[in-house]
MIDOSE-1310 file (N, C-alpha, C; in nm, 2 decimals, decimal comma, always signed):
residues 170
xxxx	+1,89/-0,17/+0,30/+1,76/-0,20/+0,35/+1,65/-0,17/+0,24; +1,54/-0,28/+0,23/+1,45/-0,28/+0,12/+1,36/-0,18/+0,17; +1,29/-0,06/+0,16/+1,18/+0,02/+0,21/+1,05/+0,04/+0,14; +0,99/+0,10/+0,20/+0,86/+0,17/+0,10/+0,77/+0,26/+0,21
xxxx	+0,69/+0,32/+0,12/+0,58/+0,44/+0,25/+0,49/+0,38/+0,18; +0,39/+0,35/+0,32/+0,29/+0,27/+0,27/+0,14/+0,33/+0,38; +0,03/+0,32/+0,37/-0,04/+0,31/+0,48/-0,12/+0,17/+0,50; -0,14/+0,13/+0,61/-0,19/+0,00/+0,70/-0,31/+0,01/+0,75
xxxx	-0,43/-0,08/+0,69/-0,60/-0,05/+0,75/-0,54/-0,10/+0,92; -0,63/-0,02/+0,92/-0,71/-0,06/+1,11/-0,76/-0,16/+1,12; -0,77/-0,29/+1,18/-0,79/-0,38/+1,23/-0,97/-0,44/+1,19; -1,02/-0,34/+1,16/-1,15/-0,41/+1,15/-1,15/-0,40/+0,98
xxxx	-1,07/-0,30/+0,90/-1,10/-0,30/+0,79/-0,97/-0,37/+0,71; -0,84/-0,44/+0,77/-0,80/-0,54/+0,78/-0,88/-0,67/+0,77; -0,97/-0,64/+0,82/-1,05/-0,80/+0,78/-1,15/-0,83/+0,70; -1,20/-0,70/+0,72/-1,29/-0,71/+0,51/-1,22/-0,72/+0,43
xxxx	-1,09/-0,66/+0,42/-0,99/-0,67/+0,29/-0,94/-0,84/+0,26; -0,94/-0,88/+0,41/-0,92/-1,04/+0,41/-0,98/-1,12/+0,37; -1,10/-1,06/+0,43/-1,17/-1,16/+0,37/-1,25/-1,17/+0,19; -1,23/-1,06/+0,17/-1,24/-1,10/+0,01/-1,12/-1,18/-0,06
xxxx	-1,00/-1,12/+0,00/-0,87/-1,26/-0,03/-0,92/-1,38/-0,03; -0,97/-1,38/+0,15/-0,98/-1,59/+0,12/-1,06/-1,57/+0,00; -1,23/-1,50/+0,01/-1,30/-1,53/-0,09/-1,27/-1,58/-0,20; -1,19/-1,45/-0,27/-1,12/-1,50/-0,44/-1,02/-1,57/-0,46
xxxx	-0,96/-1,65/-0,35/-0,84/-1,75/-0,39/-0,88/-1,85/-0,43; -1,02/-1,92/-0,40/-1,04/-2,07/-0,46/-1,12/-2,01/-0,60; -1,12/-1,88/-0,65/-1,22/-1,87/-0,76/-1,05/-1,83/-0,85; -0,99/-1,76/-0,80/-0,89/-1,66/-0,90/-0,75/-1,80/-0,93
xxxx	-0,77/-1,85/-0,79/-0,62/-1,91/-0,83/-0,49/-1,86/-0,73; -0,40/-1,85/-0,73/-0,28/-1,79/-0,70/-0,27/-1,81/-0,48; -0,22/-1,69/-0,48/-0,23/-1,69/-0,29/-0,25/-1,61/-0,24; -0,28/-1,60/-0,16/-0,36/-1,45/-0,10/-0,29/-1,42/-0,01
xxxx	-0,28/-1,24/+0,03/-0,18/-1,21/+0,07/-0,23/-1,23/+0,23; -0,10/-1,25/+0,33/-0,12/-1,27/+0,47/-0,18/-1,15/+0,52; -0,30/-1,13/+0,61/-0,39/-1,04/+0,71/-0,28/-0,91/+0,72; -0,17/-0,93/+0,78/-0,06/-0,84/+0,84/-0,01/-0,73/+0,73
xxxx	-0,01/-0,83/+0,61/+0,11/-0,77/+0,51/+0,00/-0,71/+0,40; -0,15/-0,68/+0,38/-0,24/-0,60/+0,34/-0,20/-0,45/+0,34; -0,17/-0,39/+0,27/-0,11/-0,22/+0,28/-0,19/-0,19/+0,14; -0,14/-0,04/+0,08/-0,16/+0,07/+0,01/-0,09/+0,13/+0,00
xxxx	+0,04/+0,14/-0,10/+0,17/+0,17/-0,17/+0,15/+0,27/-0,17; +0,25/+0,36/-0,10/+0,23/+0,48/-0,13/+0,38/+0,53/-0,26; +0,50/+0,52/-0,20/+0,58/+0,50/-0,26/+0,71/+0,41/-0,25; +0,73/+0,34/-0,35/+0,85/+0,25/-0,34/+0,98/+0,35/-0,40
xxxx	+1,06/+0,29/-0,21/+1,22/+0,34/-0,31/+1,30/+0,21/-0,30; +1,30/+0,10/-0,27/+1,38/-0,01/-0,28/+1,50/+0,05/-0,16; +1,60/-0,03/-0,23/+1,72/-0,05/-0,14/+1,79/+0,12/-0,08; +1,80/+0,12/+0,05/+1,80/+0,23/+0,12/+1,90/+0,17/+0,22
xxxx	+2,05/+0,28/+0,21/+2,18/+0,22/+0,33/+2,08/+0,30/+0,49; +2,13/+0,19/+0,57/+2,09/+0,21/+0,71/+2,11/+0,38/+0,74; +2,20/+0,43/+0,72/+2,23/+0,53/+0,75/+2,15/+0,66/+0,69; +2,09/+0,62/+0,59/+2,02/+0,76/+0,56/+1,88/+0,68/+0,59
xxxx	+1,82/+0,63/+0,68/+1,66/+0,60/+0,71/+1,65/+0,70/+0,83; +1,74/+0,72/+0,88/+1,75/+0,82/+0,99/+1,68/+0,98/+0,90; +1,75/+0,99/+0,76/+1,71/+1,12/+0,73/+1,58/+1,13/+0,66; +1,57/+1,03/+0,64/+1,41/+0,99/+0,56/+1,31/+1,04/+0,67
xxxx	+1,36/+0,99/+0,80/+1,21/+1,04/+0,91/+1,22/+1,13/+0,91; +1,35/+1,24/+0,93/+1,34/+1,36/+0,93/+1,26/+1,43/+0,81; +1,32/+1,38/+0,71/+1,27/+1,50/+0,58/+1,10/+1,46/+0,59; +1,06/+1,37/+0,63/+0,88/+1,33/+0,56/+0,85/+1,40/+0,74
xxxx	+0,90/+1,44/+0,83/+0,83/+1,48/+0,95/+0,71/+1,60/+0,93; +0,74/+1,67/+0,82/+0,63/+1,83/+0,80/+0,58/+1,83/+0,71; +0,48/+1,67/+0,70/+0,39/+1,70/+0,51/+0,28/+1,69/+0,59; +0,21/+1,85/+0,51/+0,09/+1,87/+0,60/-0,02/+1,85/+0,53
xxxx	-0,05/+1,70/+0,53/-0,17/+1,61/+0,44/-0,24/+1,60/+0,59; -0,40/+1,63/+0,51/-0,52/+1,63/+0,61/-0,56/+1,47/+0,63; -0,65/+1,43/+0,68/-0,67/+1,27/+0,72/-0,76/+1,28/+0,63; -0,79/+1,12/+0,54/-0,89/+1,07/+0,43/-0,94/+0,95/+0,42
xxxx	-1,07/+0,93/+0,36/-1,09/+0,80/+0,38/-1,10/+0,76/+0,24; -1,09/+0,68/+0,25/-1,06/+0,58/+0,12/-1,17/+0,47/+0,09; -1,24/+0,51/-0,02/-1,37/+0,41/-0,02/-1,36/+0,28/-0,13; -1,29/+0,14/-0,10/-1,25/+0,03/-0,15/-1,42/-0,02/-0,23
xxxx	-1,42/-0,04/-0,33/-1,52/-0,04/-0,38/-1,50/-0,12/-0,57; -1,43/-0,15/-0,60/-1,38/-0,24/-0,72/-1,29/-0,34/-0,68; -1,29/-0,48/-0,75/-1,18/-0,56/-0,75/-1,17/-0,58/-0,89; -1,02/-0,59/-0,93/-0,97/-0,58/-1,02/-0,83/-0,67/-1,05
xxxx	-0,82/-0,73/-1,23/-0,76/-0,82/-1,23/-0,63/-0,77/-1,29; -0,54/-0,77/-1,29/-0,38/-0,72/-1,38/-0,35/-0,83/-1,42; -0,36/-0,86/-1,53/-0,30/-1,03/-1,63/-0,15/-0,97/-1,60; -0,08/-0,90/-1,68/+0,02/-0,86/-1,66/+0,12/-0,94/-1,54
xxxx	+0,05/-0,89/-1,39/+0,13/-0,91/-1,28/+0,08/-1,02/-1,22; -0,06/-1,03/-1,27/-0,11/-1,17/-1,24/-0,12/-1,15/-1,09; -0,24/-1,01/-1,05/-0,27/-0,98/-0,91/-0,43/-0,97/-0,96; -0,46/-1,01/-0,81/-0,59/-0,93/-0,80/-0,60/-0,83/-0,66
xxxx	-0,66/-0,74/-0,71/-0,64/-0,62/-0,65/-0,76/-0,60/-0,60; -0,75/-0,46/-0,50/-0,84/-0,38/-0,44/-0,88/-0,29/-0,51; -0,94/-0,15/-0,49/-0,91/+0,00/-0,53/-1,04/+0,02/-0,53; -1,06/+0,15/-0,56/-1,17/+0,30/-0,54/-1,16/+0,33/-0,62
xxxx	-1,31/+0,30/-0,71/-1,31/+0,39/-0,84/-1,29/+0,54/-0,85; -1,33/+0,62/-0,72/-1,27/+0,79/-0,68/-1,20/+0,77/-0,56; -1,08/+0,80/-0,57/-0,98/+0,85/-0,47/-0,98/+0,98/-0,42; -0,98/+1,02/-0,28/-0,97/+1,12/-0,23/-0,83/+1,23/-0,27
xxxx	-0,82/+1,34/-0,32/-0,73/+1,44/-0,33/-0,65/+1,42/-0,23; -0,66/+1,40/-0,16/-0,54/+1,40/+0,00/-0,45/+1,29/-0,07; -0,50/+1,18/-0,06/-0,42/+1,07/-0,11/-0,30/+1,08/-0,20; -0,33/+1,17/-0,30/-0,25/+1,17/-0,43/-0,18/+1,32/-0,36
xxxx	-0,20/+1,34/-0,32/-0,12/+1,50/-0,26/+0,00/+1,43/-0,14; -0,07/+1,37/-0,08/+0,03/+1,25/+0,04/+0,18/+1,20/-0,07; +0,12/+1,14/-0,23/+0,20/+1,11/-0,28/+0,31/+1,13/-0,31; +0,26/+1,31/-0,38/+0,32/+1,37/-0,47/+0,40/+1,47/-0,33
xxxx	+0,39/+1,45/-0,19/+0,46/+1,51/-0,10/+0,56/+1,42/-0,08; +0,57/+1,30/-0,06/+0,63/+1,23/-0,06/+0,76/+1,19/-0,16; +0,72/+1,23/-0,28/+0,84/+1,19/-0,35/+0,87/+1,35/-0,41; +0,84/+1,48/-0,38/+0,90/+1,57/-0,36/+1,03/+1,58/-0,28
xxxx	+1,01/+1,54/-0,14/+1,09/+1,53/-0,04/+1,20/+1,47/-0,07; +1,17/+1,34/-0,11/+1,25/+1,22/-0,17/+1,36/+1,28/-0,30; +1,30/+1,32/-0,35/+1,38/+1,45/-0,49/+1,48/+1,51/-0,45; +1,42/+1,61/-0,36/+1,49/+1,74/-0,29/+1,59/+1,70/-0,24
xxxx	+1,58/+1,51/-0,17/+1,70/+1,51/-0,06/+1,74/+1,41/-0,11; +1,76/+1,37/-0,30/+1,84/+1,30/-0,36/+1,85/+1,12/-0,31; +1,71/+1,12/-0,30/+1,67/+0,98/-0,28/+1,58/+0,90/-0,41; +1,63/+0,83/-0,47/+1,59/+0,77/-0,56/+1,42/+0,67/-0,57
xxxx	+1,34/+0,66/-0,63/+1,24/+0,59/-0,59/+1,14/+0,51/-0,72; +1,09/+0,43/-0,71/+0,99/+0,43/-0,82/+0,89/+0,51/-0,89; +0,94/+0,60/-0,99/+0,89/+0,67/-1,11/+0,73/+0,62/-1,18; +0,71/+0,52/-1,18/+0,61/+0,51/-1,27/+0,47/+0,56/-1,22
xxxx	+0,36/+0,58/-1,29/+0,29/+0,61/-1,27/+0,19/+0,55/-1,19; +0,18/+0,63/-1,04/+0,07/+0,59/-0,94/-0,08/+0,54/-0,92; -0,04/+0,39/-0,92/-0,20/+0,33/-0,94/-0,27/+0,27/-0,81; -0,30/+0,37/-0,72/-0,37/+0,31/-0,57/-0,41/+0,17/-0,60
xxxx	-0,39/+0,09/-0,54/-0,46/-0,06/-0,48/-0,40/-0,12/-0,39; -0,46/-0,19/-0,35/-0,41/-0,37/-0,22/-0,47/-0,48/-0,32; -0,35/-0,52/-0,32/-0,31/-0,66/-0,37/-0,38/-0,75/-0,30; -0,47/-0,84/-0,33/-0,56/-0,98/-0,20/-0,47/-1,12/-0,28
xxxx	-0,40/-1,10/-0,42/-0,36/-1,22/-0,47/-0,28/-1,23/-0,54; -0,20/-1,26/-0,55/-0,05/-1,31/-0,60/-0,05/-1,41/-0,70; +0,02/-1,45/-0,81/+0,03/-1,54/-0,91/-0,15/-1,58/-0,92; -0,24/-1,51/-0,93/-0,35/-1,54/-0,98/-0,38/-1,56/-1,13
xxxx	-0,47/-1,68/-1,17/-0,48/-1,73/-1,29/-0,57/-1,69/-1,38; -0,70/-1,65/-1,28/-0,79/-1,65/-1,32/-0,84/-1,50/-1,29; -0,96/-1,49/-1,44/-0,98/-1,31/-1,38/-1,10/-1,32/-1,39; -1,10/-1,20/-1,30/-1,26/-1,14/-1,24/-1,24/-1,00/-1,22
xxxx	-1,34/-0,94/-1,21/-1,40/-0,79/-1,21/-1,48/-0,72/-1,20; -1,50/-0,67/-1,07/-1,63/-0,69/-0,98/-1,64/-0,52/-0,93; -1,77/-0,51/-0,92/-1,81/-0,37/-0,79/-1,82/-0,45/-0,67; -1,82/-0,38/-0,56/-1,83/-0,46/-0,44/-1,96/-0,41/-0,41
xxxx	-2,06/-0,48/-0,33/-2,18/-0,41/-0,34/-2,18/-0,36/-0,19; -2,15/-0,39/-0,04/-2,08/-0,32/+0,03/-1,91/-0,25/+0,01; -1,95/-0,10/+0,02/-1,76/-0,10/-0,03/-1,71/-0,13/+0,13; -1,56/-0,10/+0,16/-1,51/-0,11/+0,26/-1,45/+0,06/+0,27
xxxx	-1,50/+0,11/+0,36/-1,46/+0,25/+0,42/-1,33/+0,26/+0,52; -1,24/+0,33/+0,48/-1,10/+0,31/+0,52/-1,07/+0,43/+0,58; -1,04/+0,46/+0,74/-1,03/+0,62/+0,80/-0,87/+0,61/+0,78; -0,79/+0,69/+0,67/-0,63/+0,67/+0,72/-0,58/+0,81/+0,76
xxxx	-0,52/+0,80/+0,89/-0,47/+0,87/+0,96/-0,34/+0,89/+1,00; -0,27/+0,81/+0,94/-0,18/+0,78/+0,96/-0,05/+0,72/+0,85; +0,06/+0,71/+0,82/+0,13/+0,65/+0,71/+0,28/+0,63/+0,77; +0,36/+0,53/+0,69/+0,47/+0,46/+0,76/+0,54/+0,41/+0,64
xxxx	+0,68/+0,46/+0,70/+0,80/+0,40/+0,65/+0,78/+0,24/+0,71; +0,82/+0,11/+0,58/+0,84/-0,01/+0,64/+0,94/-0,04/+0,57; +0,98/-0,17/+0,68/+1,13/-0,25/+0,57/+1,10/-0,38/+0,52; +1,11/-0,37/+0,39/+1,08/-0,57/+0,36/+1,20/-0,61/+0,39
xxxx	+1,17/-0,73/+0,46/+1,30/-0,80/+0,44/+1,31/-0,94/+0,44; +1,39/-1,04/+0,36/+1,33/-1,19/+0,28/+1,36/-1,28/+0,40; +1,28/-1,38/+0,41/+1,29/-1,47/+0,51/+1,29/-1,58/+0,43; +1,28/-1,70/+0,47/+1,30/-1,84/+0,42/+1,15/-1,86/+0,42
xxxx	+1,05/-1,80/+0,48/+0,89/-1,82/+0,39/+0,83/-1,73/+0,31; +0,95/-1,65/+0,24/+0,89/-1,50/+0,21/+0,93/-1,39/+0,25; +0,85/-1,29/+0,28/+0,89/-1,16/+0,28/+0,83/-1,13/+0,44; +0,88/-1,03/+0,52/+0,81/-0,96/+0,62/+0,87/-0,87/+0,67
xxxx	+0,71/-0,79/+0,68/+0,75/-0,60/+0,73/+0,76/-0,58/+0,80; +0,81/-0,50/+0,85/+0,91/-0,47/+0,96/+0,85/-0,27/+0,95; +0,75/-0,20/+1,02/+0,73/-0,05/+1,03/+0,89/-0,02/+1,09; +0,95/+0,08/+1,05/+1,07/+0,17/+1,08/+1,00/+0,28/+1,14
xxxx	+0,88/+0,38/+1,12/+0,85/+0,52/+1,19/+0,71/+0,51/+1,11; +0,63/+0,53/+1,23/+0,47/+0,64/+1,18/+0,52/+0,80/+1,15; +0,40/+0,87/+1,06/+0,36/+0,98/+1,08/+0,22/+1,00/+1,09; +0,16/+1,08/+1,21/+0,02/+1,11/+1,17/-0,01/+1,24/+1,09
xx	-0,17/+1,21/+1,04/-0,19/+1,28/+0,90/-0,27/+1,41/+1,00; -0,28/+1,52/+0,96/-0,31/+1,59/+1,03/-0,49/+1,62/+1,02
């Protein structure tokens, strides 16, 4: 099973994030990602046997991260991955403490995950061509309370997630 810990906006901030997608698709190029599938990577471990996602909820059940908000406030272009991105030019402490609990755990109980160095964003575009790089002059204020194990899993139009377990943030 393909996994990741990610956190998911609330429904009304799901749709400001959207809608700068549609916005920058006919300016950037590429495709913008579906309303649903909008997240904030917390950590990627990839391929994960059925049988230890059972221990995954157990070990992440007691990370005692406070609730944060997250103020979306730059869009940003990665030639590289050929995305256009979200992000917060200041990130809250909780956030990166959420992270760094997270792949502690993951360590301790000999689960493998992506290493590289953690760069908060939501992705709005995919195979984009074109670059831009912007302040937002309304940012988008994001209350996360919450974070979740999900499963990707490949369909014949793509990808779709599939939440395995919430935890709430205390």
């Amino acid at each position: 099973m393909r996994v990741f810990f990610a956190v998911f906006p609330n429904k009304t901030v799901q749709k400001q994030v959207a809608h700068h997608a549609q916005t920058l698709e006919p300016i950037c190029g590429g495709r913008k990602i579906k309303m649903p599938h909008l997240h904030l990577t917390l950590v990627f471990l990839g391929e994960v046997s059925a049988e230890r996602i059972e221990i995954l909820r157990q070990i992440m059940k007691n990370i005692p991260v406070k609730k944060f908000e997250l103020v979306l406030d730059q869009i940003s272009y990665w030639k590289r991955n050929q995305i256009v991105s979200l992000q917060g030019k200041q990130l809250p402490a909780e956030l990166f403490a959420l992270v760094e609990a997270i792949q502690m755990k993951l360590a301790e109980n000999g689960f493998s995950f992506d290493q590289r160095a953690y760069k908060p964003h939501i992705t709005l575009l995919r195979q984009a061509v074109h670059q831009i790089s912007s302040d937002l002059i309304n940012p988008i204020r994001w209350p996360v309370n919450q974070w979740s194990l999900v499963l990707s899993k490949s369909v014949p139009t793509g990808v779709e997630y599939a939440p395995l377990h919430h935890w709430r943030l205390k």
